[in-house]
C-alpha positions in Angstrom: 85.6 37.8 100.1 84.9 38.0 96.3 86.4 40.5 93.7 84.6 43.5 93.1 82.2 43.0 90.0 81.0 46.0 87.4 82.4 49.6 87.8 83.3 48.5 91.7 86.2 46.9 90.1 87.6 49.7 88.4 87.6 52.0 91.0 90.3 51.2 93.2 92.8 51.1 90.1 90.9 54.0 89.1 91.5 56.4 92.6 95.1 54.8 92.7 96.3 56.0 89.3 94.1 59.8 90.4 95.8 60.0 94.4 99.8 59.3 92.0 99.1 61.8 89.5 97.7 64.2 92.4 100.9 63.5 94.6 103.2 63.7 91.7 101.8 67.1 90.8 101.6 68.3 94.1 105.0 67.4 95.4 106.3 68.9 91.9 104.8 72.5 92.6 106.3 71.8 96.1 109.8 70.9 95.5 110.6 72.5 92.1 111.5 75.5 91.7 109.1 76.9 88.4 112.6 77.6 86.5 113.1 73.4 87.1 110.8 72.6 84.9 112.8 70.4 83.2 112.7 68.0 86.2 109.1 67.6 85.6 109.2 66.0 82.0 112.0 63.9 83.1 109.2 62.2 85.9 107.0 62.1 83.1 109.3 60.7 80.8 109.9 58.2 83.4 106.7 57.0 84.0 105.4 56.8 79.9 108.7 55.0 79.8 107.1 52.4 82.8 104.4 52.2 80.9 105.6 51.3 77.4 108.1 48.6 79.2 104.8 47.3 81.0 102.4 47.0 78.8 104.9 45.0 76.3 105.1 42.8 79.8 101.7 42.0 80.0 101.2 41.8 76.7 98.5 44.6 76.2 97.9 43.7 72.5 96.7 40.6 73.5 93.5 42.2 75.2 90.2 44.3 73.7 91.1 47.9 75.1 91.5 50.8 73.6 95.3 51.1 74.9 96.2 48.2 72.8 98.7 50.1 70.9 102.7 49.5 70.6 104.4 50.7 73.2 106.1 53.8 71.1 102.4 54.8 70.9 101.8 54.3 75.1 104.9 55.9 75.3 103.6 59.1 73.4 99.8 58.9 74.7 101.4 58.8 78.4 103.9 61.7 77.9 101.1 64.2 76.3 98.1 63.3 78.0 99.3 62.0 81.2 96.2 63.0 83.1 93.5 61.1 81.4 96.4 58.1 80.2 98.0 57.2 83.1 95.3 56.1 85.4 93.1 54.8 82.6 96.7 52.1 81.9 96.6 51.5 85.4 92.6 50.7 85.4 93.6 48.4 82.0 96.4 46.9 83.6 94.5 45.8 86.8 91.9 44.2 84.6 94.0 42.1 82.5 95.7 41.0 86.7 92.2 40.5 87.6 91.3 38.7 84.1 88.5 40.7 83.9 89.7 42.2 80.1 88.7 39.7 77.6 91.1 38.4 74.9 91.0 39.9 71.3 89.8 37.0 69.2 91.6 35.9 66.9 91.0 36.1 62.9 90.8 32.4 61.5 92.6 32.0 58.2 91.2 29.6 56.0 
């Protein structure tokens, strides 16, 4: 069976990074108490922290996205605006698995 071309194959990255953020929010306002709310920025600390240590992994400078940033950037990006962030990393980061992100080119010094 062949990969997924187009918008196809950002979708399942897409809903995956949506149904975590949806099941981390939800089990939060089920578990926590609304005086713990402390125990919510330490998940979210958690996973920008993921995030910064993975995208220096893959090497997400390498690559023409918009996330290309350093990872103290990631880091910040993914703690304040986890929403939108997070699954839009996870969408980058299954493109540059797939090799569907192309390469930034490189400037040629003369």
């Amino acid at each position: 069976m062949a990969a997924p071309h187009g918008w196809l194959a950002w979708l399942g990255p897409w809903l995956t990074g949506l149904g975590v953020t949806v099941a981390i929010m939800v089990g939060a306002d089920l578990l926590l108490d609304p005086e713990e709310w402390w125990a919510g920025l330490i998940v979210l600390g958690g996973i920008s922290l993921w995030v910064a240590w993975d995208s220096t992994r893959i090497g997400i400078r390498n690559y023409r996205t918009q996330l290309a940033n350093d990872p103290v950037m990631l880091l910040f990006l993914c703690f304040m605006f986890w929403i939108p962030v997070f699954p839009w990393y996870l969408i980058v980061r299954q493109g540059i698995r797939r090799g569907l992100v192309p390469l930034r080119r490189r400037a040629t010094t003369r």
